[in-house]
DOMIRO-832825 format. One record per residue (C-alpha): residue in one letter; chain; z, y, x. Coordinates in steps of 0.2 Angstrom, whole numbers, plus 5000, padded with zeros to 4 digits. Layout:
N
['A','A',[Z,Y,X]]
...
This chain:
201
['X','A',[4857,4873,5040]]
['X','A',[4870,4874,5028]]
['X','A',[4876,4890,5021]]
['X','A',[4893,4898,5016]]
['X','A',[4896,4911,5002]]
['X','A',[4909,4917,4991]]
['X','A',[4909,4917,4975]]
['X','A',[4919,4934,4970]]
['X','A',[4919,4929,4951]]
['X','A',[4928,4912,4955]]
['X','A',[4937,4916,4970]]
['X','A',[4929,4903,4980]]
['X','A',[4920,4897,4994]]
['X','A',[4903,4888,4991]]
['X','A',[4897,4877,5002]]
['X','A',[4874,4876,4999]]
['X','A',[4865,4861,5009]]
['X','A',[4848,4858,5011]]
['X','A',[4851,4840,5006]]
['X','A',[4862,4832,4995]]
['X','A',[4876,4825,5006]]
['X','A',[4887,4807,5005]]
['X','A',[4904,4807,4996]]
['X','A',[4910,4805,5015]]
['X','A',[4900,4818,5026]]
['X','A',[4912,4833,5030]]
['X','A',[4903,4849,5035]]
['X','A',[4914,4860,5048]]
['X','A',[4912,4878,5049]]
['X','A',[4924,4892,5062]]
['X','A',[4934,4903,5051]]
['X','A',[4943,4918,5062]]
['X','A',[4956,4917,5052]]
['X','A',[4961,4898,5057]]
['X','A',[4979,4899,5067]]
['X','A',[4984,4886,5076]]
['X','A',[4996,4881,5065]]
['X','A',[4984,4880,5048]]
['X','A',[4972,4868,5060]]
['X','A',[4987,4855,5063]]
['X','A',[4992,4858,5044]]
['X','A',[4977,4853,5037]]
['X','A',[4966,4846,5049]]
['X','A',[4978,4837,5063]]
['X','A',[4971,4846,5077]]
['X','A',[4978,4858,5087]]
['X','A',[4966,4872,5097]]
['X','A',[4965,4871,5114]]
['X','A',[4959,4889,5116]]
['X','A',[4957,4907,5108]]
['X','A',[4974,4903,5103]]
['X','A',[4978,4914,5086]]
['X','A',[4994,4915,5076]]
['X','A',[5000,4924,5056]]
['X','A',[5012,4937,5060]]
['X','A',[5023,4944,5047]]
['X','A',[5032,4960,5050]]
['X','A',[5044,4967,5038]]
['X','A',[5040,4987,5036]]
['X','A',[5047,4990,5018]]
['X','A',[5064,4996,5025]]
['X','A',[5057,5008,5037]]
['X','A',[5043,5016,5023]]
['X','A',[5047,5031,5013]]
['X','A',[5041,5028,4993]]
['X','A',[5022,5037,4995]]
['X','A',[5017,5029,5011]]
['X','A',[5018,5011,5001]]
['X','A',[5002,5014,4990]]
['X','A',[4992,5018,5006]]
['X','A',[5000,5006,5016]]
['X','A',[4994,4993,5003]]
['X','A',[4976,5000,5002]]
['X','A',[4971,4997,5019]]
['X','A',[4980,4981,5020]]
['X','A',[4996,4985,5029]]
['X','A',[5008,4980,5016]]
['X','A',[5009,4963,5004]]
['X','A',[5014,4960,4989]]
['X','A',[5029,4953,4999]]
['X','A',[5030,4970,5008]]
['X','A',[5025,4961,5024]]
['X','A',[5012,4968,5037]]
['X','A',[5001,4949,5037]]
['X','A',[4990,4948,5051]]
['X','A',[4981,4936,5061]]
['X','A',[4982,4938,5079]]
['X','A',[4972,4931,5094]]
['X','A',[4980,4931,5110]]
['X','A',[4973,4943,5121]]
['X','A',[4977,4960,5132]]
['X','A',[4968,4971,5119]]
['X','A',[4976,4974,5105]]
['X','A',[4969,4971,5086]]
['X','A',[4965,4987,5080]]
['X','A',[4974,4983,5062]]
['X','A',[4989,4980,5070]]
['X','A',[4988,4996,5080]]
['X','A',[4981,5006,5065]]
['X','A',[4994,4998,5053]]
['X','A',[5009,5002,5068]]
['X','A',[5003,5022,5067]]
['X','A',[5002,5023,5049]]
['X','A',[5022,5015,5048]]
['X','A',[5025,5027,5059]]
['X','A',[5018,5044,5051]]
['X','A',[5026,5054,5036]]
['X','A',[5018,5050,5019]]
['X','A',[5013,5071,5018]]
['X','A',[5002,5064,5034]]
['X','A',[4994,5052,5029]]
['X','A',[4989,5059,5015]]
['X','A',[4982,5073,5025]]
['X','A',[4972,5059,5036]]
['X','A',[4966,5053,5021]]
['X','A',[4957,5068,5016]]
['X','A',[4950,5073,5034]]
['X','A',[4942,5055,5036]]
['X','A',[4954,5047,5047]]
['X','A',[4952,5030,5037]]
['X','A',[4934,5030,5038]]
['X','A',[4929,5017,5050]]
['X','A',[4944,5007,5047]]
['X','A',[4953,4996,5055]]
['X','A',[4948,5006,5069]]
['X','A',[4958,5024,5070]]
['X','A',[4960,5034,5082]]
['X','A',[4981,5041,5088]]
['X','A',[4988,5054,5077]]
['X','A',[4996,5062,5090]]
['X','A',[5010,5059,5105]]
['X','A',[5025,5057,5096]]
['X','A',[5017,5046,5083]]
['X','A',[5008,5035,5094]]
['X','A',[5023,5034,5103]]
['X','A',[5033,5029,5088]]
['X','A',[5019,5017,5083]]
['X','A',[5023,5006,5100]]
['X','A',[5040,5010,5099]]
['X','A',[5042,5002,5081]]
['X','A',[5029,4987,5086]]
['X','A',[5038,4983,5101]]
['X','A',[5056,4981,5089]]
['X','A',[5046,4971,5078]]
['X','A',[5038,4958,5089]]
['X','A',[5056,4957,5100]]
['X','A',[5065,4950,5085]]
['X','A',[5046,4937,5082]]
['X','A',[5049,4932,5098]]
['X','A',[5068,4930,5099]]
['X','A',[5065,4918,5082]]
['X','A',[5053,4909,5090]]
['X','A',[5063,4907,5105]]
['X','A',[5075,4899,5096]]
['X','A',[5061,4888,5086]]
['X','A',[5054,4881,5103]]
['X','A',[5073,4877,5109]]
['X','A',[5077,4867,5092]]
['X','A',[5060,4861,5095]]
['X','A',[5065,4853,5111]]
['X','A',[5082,4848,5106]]
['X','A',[5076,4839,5092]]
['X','A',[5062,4829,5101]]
['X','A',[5068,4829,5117]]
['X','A',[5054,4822,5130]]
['X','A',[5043,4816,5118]]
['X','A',[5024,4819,5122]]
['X','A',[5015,4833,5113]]
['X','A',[5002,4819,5105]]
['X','A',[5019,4813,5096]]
['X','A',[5024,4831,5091]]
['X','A',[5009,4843,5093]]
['X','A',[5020,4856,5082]]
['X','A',[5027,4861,5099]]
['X','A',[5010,4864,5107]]
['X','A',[5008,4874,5093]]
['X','A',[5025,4883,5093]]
['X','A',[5019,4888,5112]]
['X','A',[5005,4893,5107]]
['X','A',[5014,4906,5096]]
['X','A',[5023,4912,5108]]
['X','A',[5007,4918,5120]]
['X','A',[5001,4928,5106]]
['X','A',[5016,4936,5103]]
['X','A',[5021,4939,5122]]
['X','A',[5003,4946,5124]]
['X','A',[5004,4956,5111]]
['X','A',[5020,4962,5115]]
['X','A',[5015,4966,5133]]
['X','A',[5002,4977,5129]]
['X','A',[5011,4987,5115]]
['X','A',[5024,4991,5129]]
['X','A',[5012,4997,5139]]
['X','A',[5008,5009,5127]]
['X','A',[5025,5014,5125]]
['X','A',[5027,5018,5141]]
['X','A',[5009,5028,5144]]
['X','A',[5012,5038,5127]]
['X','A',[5029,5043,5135]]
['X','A',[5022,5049,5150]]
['X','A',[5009,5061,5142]]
């Protein structure tokens, strides 16, 4: 069987075979990080299940100065000051989101306190601060994914617009918009939820 491996010193993926293989052999592999969108980019197809989409949320407005380092540590924050994340669709929710939401959430003095009693340690699984802040971590999650979804909204309906009753063979971008959309409904299901249980506590 072929083998994958990345190569840290050249920032690659190499591909090892057990036999030399034709200029026109192609070797597929699953990469949980594939979207929907990156498969119909780059290799025409759309998937027909486990839908996933990239998320980016914008945090920098709502971060004091020291939480920035620590959000950027963990993964939380890009270069872009974006939270990047792939997302599958499904009713529980990806613990980097979740974790990522409750750090936005607490006080830079906090976090740095988590920091030193361990709280990061089996990252990206953490477990909730405490009421309020779990309750502002859905609360902030929920405001972020209503504005993904009211842009995407508007994506499907110039989508439709646009191409009117052509199949999605002609235009599988709209499957893939659709598919968007599920994983952000879902996610934004569930994140209510918790808004609503964490208010109730």
């Amino acid at each position: 069987a072929a083998l994958l491996r990345h190569n840290k010193a050249e920032q690659v993926y190499e591909v090892l075979a057990p036999r030399d293989m034709a200029a026109s052999e192609e070797l597929l592999f699953l990469d949980l990080r594939l979207t929907d969108a990156s498969a119909l980019c780059f290799r025409g197809v759309w998937v027909t299940a486990k839908h996933r989409a990239q998320l980016k949320l914008p945090l920098s407005s709502r971060l004091k100065g020291p939480s920035v380092p620590l959000m950027q540590k963990y993964g939380c924050l890009s270069q872009t000051q974006n939270l990047n994340l792939i997302v599958p669709v499904s009713r529980d929710v990806a613990p980097a989101f979740l974790s990522c939401m409750r750090m936005a959430a607490a006080d830079p003095e906090m976090l740095q306190r988590l920091e030193t009693r361990g709280w990061f340690d089996n990252w990206p699984l953490t477990l909730p601060i405490d009421q309020r802040n779990e309750q502002s971590a859905a609360q902030l999650a929920v405001e972020l994914l209503q504005k993904v979804l009211e842009r995407l909204t508007q994506s499907n309906n110039e989508l439709r617009q646009r191409f009117g009753s052509a199949s999605v063979v002609q235009r599988p971008c709209v499957r893939v918009r659709e598919a968007e959309t599920m994983v952000v409904v879902s996610l934004l299901k569930s994140m209510q939820e918790l808004a609503l249980l964490s208010s109730l506590a």
